[in-house]
C-alpha positions in Angstrom: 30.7 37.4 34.1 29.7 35.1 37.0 32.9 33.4 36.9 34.6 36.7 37.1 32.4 37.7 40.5 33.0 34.7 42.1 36.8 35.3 41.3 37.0 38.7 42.9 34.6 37.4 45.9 37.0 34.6 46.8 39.7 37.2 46.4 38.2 39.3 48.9 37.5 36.5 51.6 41.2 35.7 50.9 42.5 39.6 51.8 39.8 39.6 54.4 41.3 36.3 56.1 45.0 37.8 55.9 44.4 41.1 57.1 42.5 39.3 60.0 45.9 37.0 60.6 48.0 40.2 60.0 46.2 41.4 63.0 46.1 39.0 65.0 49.9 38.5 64.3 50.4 42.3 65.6 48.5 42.2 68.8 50.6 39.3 69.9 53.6 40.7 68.9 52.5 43.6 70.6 51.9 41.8 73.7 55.2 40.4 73.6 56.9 43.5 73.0 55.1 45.4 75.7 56.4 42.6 78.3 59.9 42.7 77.0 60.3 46.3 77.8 59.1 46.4 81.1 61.2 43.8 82.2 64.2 44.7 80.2 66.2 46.4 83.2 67.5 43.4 85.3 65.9 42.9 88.9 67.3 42.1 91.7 65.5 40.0 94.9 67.0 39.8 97.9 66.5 36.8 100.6 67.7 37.4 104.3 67.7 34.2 107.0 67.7 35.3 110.8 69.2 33.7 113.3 66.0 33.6 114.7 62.2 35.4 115.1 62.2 36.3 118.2 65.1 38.3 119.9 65.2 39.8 123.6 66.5 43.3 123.7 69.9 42.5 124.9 70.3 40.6 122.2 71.9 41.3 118.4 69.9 40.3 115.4 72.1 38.2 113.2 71.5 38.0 109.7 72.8 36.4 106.5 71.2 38.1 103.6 71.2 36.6 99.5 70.9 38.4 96.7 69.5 36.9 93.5 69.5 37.5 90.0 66.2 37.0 87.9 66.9 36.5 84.8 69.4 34.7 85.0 67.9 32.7 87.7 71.4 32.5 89.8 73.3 34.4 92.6 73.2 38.4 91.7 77.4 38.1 91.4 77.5 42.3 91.0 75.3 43.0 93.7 77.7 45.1 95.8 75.4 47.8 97.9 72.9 46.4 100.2 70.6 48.5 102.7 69.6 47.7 105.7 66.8 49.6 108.2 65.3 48.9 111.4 62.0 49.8 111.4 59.3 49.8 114.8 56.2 49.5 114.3 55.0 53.1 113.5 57.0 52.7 110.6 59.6 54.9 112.3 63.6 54.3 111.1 65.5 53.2 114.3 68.8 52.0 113.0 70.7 52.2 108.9 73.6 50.2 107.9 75.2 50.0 104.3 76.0 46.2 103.9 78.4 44.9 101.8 77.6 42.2 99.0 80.3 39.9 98.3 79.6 36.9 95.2 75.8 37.4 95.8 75.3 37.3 99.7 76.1 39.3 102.4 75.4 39.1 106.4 75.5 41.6 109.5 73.7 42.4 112.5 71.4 44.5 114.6 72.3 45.5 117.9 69.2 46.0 120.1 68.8 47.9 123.6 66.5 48.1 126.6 65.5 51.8 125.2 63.3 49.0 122.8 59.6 48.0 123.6 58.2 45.1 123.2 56.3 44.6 120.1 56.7 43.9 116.2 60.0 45.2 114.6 60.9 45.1 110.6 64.4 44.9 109.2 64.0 46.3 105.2 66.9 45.3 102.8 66.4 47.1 100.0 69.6 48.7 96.4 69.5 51.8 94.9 68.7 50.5 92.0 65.3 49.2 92.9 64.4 53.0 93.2 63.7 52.7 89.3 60.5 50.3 89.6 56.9 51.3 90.3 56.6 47.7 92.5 58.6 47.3 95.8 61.0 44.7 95.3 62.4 44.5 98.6 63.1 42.3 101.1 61.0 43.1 104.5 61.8 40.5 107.7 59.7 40.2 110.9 60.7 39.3 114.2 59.9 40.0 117.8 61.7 41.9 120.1 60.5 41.2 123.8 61.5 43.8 126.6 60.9 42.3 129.6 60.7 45.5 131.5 58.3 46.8 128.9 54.9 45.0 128.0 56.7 41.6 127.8 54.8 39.7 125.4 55.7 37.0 122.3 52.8 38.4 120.4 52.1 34.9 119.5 48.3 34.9 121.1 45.8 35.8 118.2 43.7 39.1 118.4 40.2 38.6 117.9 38.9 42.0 118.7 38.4 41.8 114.3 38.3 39.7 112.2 38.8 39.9 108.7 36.9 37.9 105.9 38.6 38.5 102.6 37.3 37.2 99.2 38.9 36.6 95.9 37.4 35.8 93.0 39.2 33.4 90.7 40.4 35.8 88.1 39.9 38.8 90.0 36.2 39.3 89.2 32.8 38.4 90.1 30.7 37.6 86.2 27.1 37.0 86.1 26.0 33.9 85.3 28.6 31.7 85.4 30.1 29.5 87.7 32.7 31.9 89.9 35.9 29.9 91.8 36.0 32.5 95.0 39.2 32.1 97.2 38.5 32.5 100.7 41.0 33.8 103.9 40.5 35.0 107.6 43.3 36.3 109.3 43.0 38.1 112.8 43.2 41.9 113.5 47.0 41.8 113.0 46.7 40.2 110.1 47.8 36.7 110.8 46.2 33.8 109.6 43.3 31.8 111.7 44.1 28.5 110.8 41.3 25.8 110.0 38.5 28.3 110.1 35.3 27.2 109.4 32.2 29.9 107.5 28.5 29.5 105.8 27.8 30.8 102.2 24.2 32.4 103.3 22.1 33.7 99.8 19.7 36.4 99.8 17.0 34.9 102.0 19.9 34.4 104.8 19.5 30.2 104.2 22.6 29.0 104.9 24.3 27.0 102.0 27.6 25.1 101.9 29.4 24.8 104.8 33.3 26.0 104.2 36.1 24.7 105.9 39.8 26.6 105.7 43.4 25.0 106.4 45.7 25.7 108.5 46.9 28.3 106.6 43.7 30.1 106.6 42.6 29.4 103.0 39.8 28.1 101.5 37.7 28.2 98.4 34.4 27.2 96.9 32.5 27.9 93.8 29.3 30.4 93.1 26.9 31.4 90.2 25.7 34.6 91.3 22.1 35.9 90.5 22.8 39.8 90.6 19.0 40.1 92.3 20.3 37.9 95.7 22.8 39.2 98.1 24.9 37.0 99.6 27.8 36.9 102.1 29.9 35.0 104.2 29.3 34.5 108.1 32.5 32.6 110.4 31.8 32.2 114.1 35.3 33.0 116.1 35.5 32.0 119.6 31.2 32.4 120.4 31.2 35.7 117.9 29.9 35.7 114.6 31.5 37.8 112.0 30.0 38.3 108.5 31.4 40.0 105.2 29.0 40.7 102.1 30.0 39.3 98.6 29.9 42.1 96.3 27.5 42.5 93.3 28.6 40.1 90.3 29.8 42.0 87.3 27.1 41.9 83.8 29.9 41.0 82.0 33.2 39.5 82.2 35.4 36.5 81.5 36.1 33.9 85.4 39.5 31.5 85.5 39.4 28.0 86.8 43.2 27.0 86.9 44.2 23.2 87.9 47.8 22.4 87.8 48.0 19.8 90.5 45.3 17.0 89.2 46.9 15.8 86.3 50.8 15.2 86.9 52.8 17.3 84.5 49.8 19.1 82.9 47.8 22.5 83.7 44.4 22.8 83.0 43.1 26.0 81.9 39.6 27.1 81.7 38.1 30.4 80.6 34.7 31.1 80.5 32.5 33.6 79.8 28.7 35.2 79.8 26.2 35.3 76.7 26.3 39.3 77.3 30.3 39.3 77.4 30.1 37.0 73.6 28.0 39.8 72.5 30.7 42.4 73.4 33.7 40.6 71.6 31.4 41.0 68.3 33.0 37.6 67.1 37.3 39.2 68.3 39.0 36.8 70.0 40.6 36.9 73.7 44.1 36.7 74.4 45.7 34.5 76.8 49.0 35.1 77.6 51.6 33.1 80.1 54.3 35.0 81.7 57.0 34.6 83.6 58.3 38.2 84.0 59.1 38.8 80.0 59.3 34.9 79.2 55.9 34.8 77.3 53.3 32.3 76.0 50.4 34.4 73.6 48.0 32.6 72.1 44.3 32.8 70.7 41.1 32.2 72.8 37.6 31.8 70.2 34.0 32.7 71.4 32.4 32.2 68.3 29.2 30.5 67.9 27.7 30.7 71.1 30.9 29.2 72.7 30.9 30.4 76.1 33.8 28.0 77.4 37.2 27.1 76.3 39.6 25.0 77.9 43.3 24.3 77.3 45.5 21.6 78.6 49.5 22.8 78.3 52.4 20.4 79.4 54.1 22.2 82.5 57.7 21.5 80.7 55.8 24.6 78.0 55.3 26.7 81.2 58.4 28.4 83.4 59.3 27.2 86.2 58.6 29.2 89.0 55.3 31.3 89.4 54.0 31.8 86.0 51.1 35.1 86.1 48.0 34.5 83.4 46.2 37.3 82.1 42.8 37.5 79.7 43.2 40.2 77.4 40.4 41.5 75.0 40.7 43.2 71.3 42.1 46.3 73.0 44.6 44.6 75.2 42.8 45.4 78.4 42.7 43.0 81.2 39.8 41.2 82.2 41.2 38.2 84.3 44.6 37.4 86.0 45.6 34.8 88.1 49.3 33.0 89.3 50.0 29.8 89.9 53.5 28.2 90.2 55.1 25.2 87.9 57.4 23.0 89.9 61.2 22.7 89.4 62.7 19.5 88.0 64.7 19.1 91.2 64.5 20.0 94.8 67.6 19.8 97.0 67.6 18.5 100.5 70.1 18.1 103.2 71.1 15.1 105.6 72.8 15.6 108.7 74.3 12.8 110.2 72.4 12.1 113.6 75.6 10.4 115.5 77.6 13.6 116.8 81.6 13.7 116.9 83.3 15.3 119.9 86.4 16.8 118.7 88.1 20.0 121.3 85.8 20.0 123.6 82.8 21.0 120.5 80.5 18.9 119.4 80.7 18.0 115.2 78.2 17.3 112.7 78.5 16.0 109.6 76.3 17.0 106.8 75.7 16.2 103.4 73.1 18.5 100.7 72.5 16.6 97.4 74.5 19.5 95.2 77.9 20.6 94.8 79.1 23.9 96.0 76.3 25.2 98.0 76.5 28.3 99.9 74.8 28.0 103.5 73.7 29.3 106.8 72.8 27.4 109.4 71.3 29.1 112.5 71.1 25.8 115.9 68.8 26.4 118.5 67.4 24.2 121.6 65.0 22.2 119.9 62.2 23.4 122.4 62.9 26.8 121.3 60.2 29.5 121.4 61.9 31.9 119.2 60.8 30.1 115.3 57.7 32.0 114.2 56.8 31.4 110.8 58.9 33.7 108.0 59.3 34.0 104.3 62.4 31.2 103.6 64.3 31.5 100.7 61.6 29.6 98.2 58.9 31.9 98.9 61.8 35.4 99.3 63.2 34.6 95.9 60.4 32.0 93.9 57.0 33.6 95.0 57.0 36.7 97.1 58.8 38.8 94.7 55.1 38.2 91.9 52.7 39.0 94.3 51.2 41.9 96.5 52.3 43.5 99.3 55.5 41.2 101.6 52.9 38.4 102.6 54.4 35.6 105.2 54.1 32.0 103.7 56.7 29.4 104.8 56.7 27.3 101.1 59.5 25.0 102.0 56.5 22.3 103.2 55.2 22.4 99.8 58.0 22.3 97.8 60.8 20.0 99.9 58.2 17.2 99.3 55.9 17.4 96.0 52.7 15.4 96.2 49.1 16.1 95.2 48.3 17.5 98.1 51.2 20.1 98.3 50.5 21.3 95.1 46.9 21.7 96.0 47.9 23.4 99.3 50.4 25.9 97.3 48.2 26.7 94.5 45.5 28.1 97.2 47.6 30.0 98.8 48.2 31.5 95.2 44.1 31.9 94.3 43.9 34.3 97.3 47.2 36.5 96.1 46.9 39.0 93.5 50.1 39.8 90.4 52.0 42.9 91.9 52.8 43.6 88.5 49.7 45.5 87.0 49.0 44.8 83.7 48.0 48.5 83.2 51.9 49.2 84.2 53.0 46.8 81.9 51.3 48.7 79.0 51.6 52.0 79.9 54.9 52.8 81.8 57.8 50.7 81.5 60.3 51.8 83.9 63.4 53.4 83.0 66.8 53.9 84.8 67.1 56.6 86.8 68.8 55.3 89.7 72.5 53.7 89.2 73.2 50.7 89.9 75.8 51.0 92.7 78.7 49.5 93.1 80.8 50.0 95.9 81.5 54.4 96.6 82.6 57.6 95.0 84.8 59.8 95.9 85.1 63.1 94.4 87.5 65.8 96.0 87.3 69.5 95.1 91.3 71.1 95.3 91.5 74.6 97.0 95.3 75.0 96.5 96.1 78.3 94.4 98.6 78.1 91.4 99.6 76.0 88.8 97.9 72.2 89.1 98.9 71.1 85.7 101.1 68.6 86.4 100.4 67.8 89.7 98.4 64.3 90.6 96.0 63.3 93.9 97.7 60.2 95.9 95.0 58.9 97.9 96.3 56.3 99.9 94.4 54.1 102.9 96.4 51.1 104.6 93.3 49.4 106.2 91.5 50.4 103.5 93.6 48.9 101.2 93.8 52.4 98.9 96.8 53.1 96.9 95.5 55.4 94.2 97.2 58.0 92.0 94.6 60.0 90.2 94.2 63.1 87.6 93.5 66.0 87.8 90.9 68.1 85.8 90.4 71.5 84.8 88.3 72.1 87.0 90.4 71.2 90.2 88.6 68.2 90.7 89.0 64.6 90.9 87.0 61.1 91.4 87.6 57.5 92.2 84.8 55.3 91.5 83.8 51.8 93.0 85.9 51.9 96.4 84.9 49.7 99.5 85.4 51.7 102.0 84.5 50.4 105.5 83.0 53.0 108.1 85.6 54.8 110.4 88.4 54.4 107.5 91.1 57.2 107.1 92.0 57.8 103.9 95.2 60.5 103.3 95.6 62.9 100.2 99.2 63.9 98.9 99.8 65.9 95.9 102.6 64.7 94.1 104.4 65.1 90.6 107.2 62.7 89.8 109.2 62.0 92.8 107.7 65.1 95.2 104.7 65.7 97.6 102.9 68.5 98.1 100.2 69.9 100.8 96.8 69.4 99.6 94.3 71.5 100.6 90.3 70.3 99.4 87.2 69.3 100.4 86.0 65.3 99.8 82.5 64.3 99.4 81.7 60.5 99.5 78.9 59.3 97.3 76.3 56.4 97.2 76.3 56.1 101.3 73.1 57.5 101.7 70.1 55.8 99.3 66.9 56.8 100.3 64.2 53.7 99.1 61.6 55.4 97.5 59.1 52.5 98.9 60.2 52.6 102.7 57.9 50.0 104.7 55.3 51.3 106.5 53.7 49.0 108.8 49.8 49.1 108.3 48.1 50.7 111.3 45.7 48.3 113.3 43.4 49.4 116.2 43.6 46.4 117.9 42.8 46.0 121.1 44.8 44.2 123.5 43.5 42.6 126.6 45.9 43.2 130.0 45.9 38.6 129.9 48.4 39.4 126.7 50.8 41.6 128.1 52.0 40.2 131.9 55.0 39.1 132.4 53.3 35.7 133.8 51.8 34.5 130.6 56.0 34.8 129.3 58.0 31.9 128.7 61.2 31.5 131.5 64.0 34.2 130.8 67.3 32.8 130.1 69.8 34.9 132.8 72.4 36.8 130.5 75.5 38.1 132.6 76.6 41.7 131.8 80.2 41.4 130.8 80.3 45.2 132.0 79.6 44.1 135.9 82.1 41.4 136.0 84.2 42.0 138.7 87.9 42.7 137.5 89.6 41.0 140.4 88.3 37.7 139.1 89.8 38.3 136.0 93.2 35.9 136.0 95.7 37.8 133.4 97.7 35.4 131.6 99.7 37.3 128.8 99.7 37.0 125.1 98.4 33.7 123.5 98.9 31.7 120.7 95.3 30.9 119.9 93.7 31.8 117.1 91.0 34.9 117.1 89.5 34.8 114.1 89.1 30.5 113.2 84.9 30.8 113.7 84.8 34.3 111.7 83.2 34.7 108.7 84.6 32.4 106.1 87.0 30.5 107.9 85.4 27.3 108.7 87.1 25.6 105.4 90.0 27.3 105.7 93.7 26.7 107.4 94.5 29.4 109.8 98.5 30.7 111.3 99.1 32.9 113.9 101.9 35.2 113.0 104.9 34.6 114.8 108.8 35.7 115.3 109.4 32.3 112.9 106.8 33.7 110.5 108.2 37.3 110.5 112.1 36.1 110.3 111.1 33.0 107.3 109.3 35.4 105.1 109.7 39.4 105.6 107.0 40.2 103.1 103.1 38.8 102.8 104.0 38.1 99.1 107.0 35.3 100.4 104.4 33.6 102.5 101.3 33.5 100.2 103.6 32.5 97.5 105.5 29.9 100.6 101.0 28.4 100.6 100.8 27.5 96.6 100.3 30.5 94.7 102.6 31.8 91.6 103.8 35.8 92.4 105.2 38.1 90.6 105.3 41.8 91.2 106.4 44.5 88.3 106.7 48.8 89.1 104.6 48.2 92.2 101.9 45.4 90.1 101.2 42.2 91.5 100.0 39.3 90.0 99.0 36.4 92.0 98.2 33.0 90.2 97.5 29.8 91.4 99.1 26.7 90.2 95.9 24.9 88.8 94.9 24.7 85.8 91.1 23.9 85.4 90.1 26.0 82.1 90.0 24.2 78.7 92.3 27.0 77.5 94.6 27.0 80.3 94.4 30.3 82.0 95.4 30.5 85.1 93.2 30.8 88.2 93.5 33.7 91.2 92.8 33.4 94.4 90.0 35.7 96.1 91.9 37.6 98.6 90.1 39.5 101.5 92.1 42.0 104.4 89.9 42.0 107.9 87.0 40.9 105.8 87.0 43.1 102.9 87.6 41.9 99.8 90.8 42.9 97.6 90.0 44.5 94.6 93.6 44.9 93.6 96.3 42.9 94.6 98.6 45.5 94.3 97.9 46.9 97.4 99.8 43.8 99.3 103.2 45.3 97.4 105.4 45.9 100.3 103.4 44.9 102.8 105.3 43.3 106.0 104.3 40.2 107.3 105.0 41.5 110.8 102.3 44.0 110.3 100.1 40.4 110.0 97.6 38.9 113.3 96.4 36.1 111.5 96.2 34.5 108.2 94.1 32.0 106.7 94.4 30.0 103.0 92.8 27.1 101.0 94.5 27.6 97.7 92.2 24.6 96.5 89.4 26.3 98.0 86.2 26.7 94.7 85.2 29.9 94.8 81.7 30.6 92.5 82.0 33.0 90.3 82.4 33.9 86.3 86.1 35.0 86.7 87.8 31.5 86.8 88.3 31.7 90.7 90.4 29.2 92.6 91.7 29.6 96.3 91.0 31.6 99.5 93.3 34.0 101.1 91.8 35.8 104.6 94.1 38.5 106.2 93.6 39.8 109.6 96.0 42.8 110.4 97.4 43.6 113.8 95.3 46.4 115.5 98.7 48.8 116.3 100.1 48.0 112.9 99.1 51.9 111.5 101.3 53.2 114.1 104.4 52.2 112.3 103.3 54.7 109.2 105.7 58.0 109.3 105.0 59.8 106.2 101.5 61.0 107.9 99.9 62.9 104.9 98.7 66.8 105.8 95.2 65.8 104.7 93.4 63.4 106.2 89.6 62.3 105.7 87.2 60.2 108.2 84.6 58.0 106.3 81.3 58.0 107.9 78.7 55.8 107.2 81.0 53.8 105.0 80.1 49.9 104.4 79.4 48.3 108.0 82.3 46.4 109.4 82.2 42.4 108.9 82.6 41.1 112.6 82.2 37.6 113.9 79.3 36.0 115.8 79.4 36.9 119.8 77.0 35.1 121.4 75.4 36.2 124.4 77.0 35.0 127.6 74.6 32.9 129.5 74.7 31.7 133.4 73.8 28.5 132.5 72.4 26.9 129.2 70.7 24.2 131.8 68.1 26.4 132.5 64.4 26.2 130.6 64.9 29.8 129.8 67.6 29.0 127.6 65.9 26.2 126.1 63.3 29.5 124.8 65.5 31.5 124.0 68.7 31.2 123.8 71.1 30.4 120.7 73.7 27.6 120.2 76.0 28.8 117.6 75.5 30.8 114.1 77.3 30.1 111.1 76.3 32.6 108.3 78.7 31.3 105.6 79.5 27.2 105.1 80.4 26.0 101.6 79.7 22.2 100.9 82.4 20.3 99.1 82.1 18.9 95.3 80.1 15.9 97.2 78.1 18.5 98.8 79.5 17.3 102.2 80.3 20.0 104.9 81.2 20.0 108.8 79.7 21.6 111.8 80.9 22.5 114.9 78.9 23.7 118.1 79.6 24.1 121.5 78.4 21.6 124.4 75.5 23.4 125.9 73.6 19.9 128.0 71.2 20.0 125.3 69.3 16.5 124.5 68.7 17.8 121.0 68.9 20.8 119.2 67.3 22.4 115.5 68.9 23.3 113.1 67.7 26.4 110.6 69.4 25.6 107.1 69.2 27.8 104.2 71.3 28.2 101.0 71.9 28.6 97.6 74.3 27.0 94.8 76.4 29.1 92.5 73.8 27.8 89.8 71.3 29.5 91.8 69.9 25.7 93.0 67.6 26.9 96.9 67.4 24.7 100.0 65.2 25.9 103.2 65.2 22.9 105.9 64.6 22.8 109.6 66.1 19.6 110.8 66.0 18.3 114.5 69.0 16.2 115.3 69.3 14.2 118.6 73.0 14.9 120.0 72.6 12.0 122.5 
């Protein structure tokens, strides 16, 4: 009998110990699962570099913008419709444009006017399909506009009429008992960092404790075990005046986070502990910690049993994702009750030389450079190296890596801590991270998962509504579009309607509407509506509202840098102007896109030699062949294991060719300019090979005679691609240039397979000059450098 009891007790414990696993087993996988579905729908960040920070209001704000896929970690290829607002500083909309994304970056500009005051402006870049996410997952850029007519001012003195103390407990809160890891960070009334701060921990009895010193970030930290019957708080002394902020009251219960990831190389060092009355409360459960990287997950067990009230665990960082990685506590019941990010470091960091002895080459002065990767798609703004106008901004790292995890669009300049990885970086980075918070809430994460209700957009549509009376049966809609590169035939459906998706349509286009059936046209009469221009961002930026005060020293124009002297091109005087007839040079060798690429100007030789743009693309390297109005073009490479054939990517006044069958029958004497590089490496998934840039002559339209009875304006359409105008100085001698002016602005250089490139800029008597380099690879590899380069 007793050997049967003992057999059914040690059956029981066995039951008992698999149900527990069984459990256990489910809340893991029910962690996992929750993660994966609210980051199933891709995400897309977005990374924009300026020209520069700080812009006077006759001035345009250039911009090269990337966009970047998540999960894959690379270039968001599809990305097609990019939106771009102005906003002031009252959170009012000055200015929209609809940008177009070509193979994951686009670029543009702002033009600003005297109407402008001086003050803080924000440029918010922002798809229609981020609508569908609870978190804002744009991109939001500062810079300066400075009206010298109007409160001139670079904003750059700091504002200490407040001053703000903020705390932030390792974890997120404040436990009885237990040693606490508090962050620490005092920024001015506008928010911006005071860097190397120093503050008092005072206890109850107002005894000063440990002194606390900040960098120059304006970051610190230091460690606490609250008694919940003292008061404490926090007291900093800015310029004479003192400025306090109480720590609030620790919680009974609770679980604190010490995170180290920067003492022992390769390894992070995770400690969790908690209070006796917190063990009391997990009656014997365990905790959860769980290591994400969006839905990339690490779930494991955390044991309080017999009176354990610490637990530490060492993970290899080659375990962890790269990037920032978010830790969460969770108890029983999968609530939260610590969270933290910290980032692991990639396996390689690419840098860029540029080689320091100048070439003179056409009057221009050329660089050579060199990046440590293949392929790498860059912008490079140059700028007198005493420049003024370099405040610090989110680079790409901190745009793409950091920012898009953490609250609110913070501004933390991460290329000094990741170009170079020591001890102390890491140290330096990972406090920055103690004072941020996750932006995605784990009580999101387990609750509401988003779902798509906003399309992803690519390109426009176009649906037209027919008012013709009769028979429609077997009639068809040509819409056609020369400069917009539209040759479309398209049903017809019961209803009188029809629709063309995915068209790049650039603003001020015409497109024209026939009816036809078989070899007749027909009046059309309907009304066209153009979809996807329009996207309202559910998350606009609002600026937060500060009442701070400023003191009249801040806003003369005496405490201004020296004004470089612009000359108005519209007051030149038109007798000075020496006409000498048409030229052969070319317009369009500096425009976007061109710098690797072999330009013509089209000629009477040209137009005689080859009477159709198909005979001279095919004269450059490239295998035609046209069939009923199809064209195929080829190139005559073979770089594919399976040998298909590459084609060329093919762009008409900057907009990409989506069909080369709208360069059937096109003349070449219709042709400006054309550019080529049929070796040219194109990154993309489609087995790309070869550049092809078109520029059309600007009274080429007035050759059409079969003007179609409808006709249709686009408005708001994609914003035209032009190239970088500079402002037109007096003299670039002058110190005010040396603040403010710009050298040159290249938005789109492509290194080589040695990751070599060139770089051209004009002489401007400048000793030496900076150069703002940012980029990505088609692998999705970042660079961010500032590099100052003596030209003598």
């Amino acid at each position: 009998m007793k050997h049967l009891l003992s057999h059914k007790i040690v059956l029981l414990f066995l039951v008992l110990i698999s149900n527990n696993l069984i459990a256990q087993t489910t809340k893991k996988d029910e962690i996992a699962k929750k993660l994966t579905d609210y980051f199933f729908l891709e995400r897309e960040n977005i990374h924009v570099h300026f020209d520069k920070d700080v812009f006077l209001t006759d001035e345009s704000v250039w911009f090269k913008g990337y966009t970047y896929h998540r999960k894959n970690n690379t270039p968001f290829f599809a990305c097609v419709n990019i939106f771009a607002t102005l906003i002031d500083n009252e959170g009012n909309v000055i200015e929209s444009q609809l940008l177009y994304g070509n193979m994951g970056t686009f670029s543009g500009s702002f033009k600003l006017n005297d109407s402008m005051k001086s003050g803080r402006y924000y440029v918010q870049f922002y798809t229609n399909w981020m609508n569908n996410f609870t978190e804002d997952e744009s991109f939001v850029g500062e810079i300066t506009v400075v009206n010298k007519n109007i409160n001139p001012s670079l904003f750059n003195t700091p504002n200490y009429s407040k001053v703000n103390i903020d705390l932030h407990p390792e974890g997120g809160t404040l436990v009885e008992g237990i040693n606490n890891n508090i962050g620490i960070s005092i920024t001015d009334c506008n928010d911006k960092p005071i860097p190397n701060a120093k503050a008092i921990l005072v206890n109850g009895n107002d005894e000063a404790g440990k002194e606390l010193n900040l960098n120059k970030q304006g970051y610190g930290k230091f460690n606490l075990t609250p008694d919940r019957t003292k008061k404490y708080k926090v007291i900093t002394t800015i310029e004479g005046k003192e400025y306090e902020q109480t720590i609030p009251p620790a919680q009974l219960k609770g679980v604190s986070l010490e995170i180290n990831s920067y003492t022992v190389p390769d390894k992070t060092i995770i400690k969790t502990s908690i209070n006796p009355l917190m063990q009391t409360s997990l009656s014997g459960k365990p905790l959860y910690l769980v290591i994400h990287k969006d839905e990339k997950a690490i779930i494991t067990e955390i044991d309080f049993k017999h009176q354990v009230l610490e637990q530490t665990v060492v993970m290899s960082n080659l375990d962890l994702f790269e990037g920032l990685n978010t830790i969460r506590i969770l108890d029983n019941e999968l609530n939260e009750l610590a969270e933290r990010v910290m980032y692991i470091y990639p396996k390689l960091t690419v840098n860029v030389e540029v080689r320091t002895k100048p070439k003179e080459t056409d009057g221009k002065i050329e660089l050579s450079g060199k990046v440590n990767y293949a392929n790498m798609n860059l912008s490079i703004s140059m700028l007198p190296a005493n420049t003024v106008t370099i405040k610090e901004h989110n680079d790409i790292y901190n745009s793409l890596l950091i920012a898009p995890y953490i609250e609110y669009h913070k501004t933390f300049e991460t290329k000094a801590y990741l170009n170079t990885i020591s001890r102390k970086n890491q140290y330096e980075l990972d406090l920055f991270l103690l004072n941020q918070n996750s932006k995605y809430k784990w009580r999101n994460i387990k609750n509401n998962p988003p779902k798509s209700n906003h399309t992803f957009d690519i390109g426009l549509s176009l649906k037209g509504t027919i008012n013709n009376s009769g028979n429609l049966k077997k009639y068809k809609v040509k819409v056609t579009s020369f400069e917009g590169m539209i040759d479309e035939t398209v049903d017809i459906n019961k209803e009188n309607e029809f629709y063309l998706d995915n068209l790049i349509l650039a603003d001020s286009i015409k497109l024209d509407f026939f009816l036809v059936k078989d070899d007749t046209k027909k009046q059309v009469k309907l009304y066209p509506q153009l979809f996807n221009i329009n996207r309202v961002y559910n998350k606009q930026y609002n600026p937060k509202a500060t009442e701070c005060s400023i003191t009249e020293n801040n806003n003369t124009i005496s405490d201004l840098p020296e004004l470089p002297d612009h000359i108005d091109i519209n007051t030149i005087v038109l007798d000075e102007v020496e006409l000498k007839g048409t030229t052969n040079k070319l317009k369009y060798q500096k425009a976007f896109g061109n710098s690797q690429l072999r330009g013509y100007k089209i000629g009477d030789d040209e137009r005689k030699s080859f009477f159709y743009i198909l005979d001279l693309i095919r004269y450059h390297g490239f295998n035609v062949e046209t069939s009923n109005g199809t064209v195929s073009i080829t190139g005559r490479t073979i770089n594919t294991i399976n040998g298909q054939a590459t084609t060329p990517m093919i762009y008409i006044d900057n907009m990409q060719v989506l069909s080369f069958d709208i360069l059937w029958n096109m003349q070449t004497e219709d042709i400006d300019e054309f550019y080529v590089n049929q070796h040219a490496v194109v990154p993309s998934v489609n087995n790309r090979m070869g550049i092809i840039r078109i520029y059309m002559r600007k009274d080429y339209s007035s050759k059409a005679k079969n003007n179609s009875p409808a006709s249709f304006l686009v408005k708001n359409g994609f914003k035209r691609i032009t190239p970088f105008k500079n402002n037109i100085y007096l003299s670039t001698a002058t110190k005010g240039f040396e603040n403010f002016g710009v050298i040159d602005w290249e938005p789109l250089i492509t290194t080589d397979e040695k990751g070599g490139f060139k770089l051209e800029l004009p002489h401007t008597g400048q000793n030496s000059i900076k150069l703002l380099i940012e980029g990505i690879s088609p692998d999705g590899k970042l660079i961010s450098e500032i590099k100052t380069i003596n030209l003598n």
